[in-house]
DOBA-522734 format. One record per residue (C-alpha): z, y, x; residue in one letter. Coordinates in pm, whole numbers, padded with zeros to 5 digits, always signed. Layout:
ZYXA
...
// end
This chain:
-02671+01727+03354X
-02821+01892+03057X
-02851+01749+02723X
-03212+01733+02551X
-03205+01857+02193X
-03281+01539+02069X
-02941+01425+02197X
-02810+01691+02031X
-02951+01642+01653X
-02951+01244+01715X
-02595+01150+01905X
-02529+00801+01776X
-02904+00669+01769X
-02968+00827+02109X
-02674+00693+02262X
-02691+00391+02153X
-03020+00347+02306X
-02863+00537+02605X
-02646+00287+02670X
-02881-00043+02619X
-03080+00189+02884X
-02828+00251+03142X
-02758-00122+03081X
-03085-00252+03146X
-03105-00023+03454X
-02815-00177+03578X
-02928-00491+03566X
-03287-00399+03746X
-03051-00286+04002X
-02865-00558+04083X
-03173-00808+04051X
-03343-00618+04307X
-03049-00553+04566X
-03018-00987+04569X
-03403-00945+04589X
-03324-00720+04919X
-03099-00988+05069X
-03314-01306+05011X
-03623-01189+05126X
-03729-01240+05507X
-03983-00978+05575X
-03869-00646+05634X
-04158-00483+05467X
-04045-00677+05145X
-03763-00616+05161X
-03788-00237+05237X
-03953-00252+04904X
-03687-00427+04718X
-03481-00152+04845X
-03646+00137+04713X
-03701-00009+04389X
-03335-00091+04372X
-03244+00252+04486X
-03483+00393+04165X
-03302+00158+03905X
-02976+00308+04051X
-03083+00650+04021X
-03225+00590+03667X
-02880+00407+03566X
-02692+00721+03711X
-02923+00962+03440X
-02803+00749+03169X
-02464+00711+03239X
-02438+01090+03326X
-02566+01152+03004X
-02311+00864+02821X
-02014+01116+03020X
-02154+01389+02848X
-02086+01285+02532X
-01753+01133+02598X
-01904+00826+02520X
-01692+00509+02634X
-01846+00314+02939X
-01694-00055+02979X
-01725-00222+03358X
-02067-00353+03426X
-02102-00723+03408X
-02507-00818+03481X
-02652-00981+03211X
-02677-01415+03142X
-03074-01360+03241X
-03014-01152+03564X
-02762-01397+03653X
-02975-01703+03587X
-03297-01512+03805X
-03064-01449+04088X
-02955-01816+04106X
-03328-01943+04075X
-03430-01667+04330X
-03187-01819+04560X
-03256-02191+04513X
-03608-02168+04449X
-03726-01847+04600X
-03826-01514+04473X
-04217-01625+04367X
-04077-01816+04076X
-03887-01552+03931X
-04094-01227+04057X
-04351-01259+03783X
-04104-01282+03531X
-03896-00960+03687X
-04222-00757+03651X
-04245-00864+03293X
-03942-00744+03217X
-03998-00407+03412X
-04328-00384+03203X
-04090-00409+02879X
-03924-00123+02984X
-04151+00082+03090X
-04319+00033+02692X
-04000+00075+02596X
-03949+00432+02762X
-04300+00519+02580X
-04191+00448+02288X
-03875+00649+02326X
-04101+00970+02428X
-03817+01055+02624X
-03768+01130+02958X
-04077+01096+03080X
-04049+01070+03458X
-03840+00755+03455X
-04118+00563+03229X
-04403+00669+03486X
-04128+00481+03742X
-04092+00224+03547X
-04493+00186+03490X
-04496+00215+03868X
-04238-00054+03946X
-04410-00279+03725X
-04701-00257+03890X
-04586-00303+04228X
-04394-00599+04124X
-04714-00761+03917X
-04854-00738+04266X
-04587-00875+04479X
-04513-01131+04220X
-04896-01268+04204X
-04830-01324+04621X
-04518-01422+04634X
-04621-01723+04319X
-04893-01825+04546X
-04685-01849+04824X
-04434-02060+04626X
-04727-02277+04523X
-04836-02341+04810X
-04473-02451+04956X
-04405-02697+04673X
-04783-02847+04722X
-04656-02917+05050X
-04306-03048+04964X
-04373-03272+04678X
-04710-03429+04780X
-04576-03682+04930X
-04266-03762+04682X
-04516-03740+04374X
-04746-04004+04551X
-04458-04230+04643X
-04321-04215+04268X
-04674-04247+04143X
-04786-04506+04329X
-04412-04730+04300X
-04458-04720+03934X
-04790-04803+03935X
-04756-05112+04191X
-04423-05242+03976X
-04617-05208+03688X
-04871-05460+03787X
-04598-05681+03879X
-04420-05645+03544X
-04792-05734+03415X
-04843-06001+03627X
-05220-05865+03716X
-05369-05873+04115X
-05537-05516+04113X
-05658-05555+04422X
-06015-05573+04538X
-06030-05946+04519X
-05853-05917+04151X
-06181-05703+04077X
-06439-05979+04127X
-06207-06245+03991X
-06255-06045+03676X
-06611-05968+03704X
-06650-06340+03779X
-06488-06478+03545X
-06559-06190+03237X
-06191-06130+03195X
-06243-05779+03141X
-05862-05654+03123X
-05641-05611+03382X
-05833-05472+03718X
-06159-05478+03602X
-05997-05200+03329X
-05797-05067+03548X
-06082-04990+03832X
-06269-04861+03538X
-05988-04625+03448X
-05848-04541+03792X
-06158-04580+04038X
-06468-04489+03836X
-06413-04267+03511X
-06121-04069+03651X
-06312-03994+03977X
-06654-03862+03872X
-06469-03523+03712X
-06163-03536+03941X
-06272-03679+04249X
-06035-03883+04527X
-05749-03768+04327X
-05603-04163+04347X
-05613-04193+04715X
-05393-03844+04760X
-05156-03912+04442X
-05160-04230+04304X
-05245-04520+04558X
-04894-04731+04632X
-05059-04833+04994X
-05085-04475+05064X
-04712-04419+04912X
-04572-04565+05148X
-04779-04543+05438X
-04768-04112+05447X
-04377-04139+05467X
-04462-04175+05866X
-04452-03927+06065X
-04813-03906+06192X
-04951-03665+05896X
-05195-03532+06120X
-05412-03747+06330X
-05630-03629+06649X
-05992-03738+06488X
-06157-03983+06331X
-06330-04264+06538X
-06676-04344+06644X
-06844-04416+06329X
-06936-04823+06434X
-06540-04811+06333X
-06576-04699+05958X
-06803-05023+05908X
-06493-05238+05874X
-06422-05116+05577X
-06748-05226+05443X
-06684-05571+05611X
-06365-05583+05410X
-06543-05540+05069X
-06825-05787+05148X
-06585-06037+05295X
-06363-05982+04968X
-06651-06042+04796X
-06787-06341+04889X
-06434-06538+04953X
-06384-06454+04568X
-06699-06606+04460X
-06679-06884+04718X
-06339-06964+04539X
-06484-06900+04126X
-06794-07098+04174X
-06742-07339+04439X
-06351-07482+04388X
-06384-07313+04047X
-06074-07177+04101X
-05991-06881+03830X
-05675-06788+03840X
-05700-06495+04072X
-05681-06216+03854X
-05372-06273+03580X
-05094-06500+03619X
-04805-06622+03817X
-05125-06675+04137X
-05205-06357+04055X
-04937-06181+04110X
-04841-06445+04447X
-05201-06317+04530X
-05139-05916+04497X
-04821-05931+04638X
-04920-06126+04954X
-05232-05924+04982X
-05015-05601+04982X
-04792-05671+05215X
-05080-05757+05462X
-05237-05389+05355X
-04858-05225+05448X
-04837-05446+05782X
-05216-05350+05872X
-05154-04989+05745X
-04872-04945+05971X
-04998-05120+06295X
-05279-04874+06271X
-05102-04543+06198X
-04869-04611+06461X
-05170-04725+06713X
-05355-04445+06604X
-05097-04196+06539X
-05262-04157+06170X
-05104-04196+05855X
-05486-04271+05707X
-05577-04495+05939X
-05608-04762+05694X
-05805-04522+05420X
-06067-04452+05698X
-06098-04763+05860X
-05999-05090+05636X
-05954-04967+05263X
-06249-05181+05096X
-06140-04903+04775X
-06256-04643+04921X
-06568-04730+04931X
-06597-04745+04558X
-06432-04418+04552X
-06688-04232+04764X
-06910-04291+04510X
-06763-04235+04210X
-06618-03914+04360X
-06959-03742+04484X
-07051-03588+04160X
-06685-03501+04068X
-06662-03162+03903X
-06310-03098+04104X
-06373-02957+04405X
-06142-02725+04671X
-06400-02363+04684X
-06348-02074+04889X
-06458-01744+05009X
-06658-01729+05304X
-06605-01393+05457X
-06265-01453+05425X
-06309-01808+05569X
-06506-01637+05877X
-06274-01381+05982X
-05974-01672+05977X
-05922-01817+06346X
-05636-02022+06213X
-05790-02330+06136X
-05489-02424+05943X
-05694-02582+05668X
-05866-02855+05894X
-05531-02885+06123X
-05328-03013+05835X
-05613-03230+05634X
-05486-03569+05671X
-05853-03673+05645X
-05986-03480+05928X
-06239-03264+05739X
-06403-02968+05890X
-06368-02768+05540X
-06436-02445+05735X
-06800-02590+05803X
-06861-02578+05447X
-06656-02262+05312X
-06870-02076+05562X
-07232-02171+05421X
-07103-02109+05067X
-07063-02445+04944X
-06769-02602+04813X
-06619-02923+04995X
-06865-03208+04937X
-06686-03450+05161X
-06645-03759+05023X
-06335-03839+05253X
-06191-03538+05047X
-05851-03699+04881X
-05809-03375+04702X
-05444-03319+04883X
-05436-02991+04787X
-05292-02940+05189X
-05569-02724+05273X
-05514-02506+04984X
-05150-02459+05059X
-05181-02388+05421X
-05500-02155+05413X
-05399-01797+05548X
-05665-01593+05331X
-05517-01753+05035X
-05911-01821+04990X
-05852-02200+04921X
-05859-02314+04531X
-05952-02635+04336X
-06225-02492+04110X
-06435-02680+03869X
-06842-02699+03911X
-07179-02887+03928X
-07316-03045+04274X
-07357-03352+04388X
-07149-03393+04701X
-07338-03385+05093X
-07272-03442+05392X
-06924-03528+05548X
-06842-03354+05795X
-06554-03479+05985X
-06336-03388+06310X
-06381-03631+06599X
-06116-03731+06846X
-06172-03565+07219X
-06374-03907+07340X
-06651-03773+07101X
-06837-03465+07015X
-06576-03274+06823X
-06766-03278+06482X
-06981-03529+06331X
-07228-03475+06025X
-07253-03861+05872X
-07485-03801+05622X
-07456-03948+05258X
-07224-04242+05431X
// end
């Protein structure tokens, strides 16, 4: 290969840069042959191939020029950071560590423009860069959306344990009836904060976000099986939740001003109370998920909470947006197939609105299931609507309840 004159009147400079070149090359090369073998599509990985076959090429120019000069090459060993991508790319998959590979190909390509010369392999590495920046911004989502789906249910189970042994280290009931014990009695600590905290305040900008992350009955409750159930009822069923709050409600106050009884919220009864009452929730919880084949069951049916929550939650800023031409050429359905709270979120992508359910846990399951990639949390003004929810088959297949 011929020699450019600047390798001539520069030798030690030039190859000393030659050689961090051919070694950088080297590495690009073997980061994008593992690239070849972990990736499943054969489109991918055709592309993985070429761009490994460029890096070779581009190593070859610099080590033919190296020769040239009788300049000493030592074996190849890939460097600590090609090693480390490699191993991620493996354990983790390649959308972690794509983004990062087409940072580094963007460093070399600036460096080649710097170096002024040759100038054919810094328009490859410009284009390599490129095409990675673009396979790495899919491939990320992708990986998003598999670890939304993998740890959803781990993060609400550690959440929600730490939580629940927290108010037993406290000794406070935080359940419904620990709320009007406190409201009763104007002990403002203990649930009365913490439904100000958790159920109100948190809520209006980030919406449901307790029910899909944080609530312990729901910890344990989604480790069954049933994560997608065939409908919700009729709606004369969601009124037992309401009888659950009322009935709460007035057994509390029955028990504050008629046996004056006021040790409901904090103490050793307390905690007897939230305990007990817990392990009625789990026994109810289950009964129903496994009669109804529905890990919510109890959220849509009994959960006195929730009620709270579908308040708080209709003006939260949080909401999951999409596009809806993209949402209108998707047959899939995936989004409403996997939402554990039976949500047609097509019916609102479609007319341009974000999801104003007030069922909407903010699960994030749509979002990581949704073909289009159109699905997204966004941030925004509105005041929730109508829920529109899937039926089961004994009913019409989708019911608007409006403002329930």
């Amino acid at each position: 290969m011929a020699i450019s004159k600047q390798v001539k009147q520069k030798p030690k400079s030039y190859l000393k840069k030659a050689f961090s070149n051919w070694q950088a090359e080297c590495n690009s090369a073997v980061l994008y042959q593992a690239f070849v073998k972990l990736e499943r599509s054969p489109k991918q990985a055709k592309l993985y191939k070429q761009l490994a076959d460029l890096e070779e090429k581009h190593a070859n120019y610099w080590k033919n020029v190296l020769v040239s000069h009788n300049y000493a090459i030592p074996v190849f060993k890939p460097r600590r950071r090609t090693q480390v991508l490699i191993w991620l790319a493996k354990r983790f998959g390649l959308g972690l560590v794509l983004p990062q590979a087409a940072k580094l190909e963007q460093l070399e390509a600036e460096g080649y423009l710097e170096q002024l010369e040759p100038s054919h392999i810094q328009i490859d590495e410009q284009a390599s860069a490129n095409l990675l920046k673009h396979l790495g911004h899919e491939e990320f989502n992708e990986f998003v959306k598999k670890i939304i789906l993998r740890i959803r249910r781990p993060v609400l189970l550690a959440i929600g344990g730490l939580l629940f042994f927290t108010s037993i280290a406290t000794a406070h009931n935080v359940q419904i009836e620990g709320l009007f014990f406190g409201l009763f009695t104007a002990s403002f600590f203990g649930a009365v904060l913490h439904y100000l905290i958790g159920k109100i305040i948190i809520p209006l900008p980030f919406g449901r976000v307790w029910c899909g992350w944080a609530c312990w009955t729901a910890a344990l409750l989604d480790q069954l099986p049933y994560k997608k159930s065939a409908g919700w009822l009729p709606k004369k069923w969601h009124y037992f939740r309401y009888l659950h709050f009322f009935l709460s409600l007035a057994l509390v106050a029955l028990m504050v001003f008629g046996f004056k009884f006021r040790q409901g919220g904090l103490g050793q009864t307390a905690l007897f109370w939230f305990l007990v009452g817990n392990l009625v929730y789990w026994l109810v919880g289950v009964i129903l998920d496994i009669r109804l084949k529905d890990n919510r069951a109890f959220c849509k049916y009994v959960c006195p909470i929730s009620l709270i929550l579908k308040q708080t939650s209709r003006p939260a800023l949080l909401k999951v947006s999409g596009d809806a031409s993209s949402c209108l050429s998707c047959k899939s359905q995936a989004c409403t197939t996997l939402c554990p709270m039976d949500i047609d979120i097509p019916a609102y992508i479609k007319e341009g609105k974000r999801v104003l359910s007030n069922e909407c846990i903010l699960c994030l399951q749509c979002v990581a299931v949704c073909p289009p990639n159109t699905l997204e949390p966004s941030f925004g003004l509105d005041w929730g609507g109508e829920n529109k929810l899937e039926l089961r088959k004994l009913c019409p297949k989708t019911l608007n309840l409006k403002q329930s």
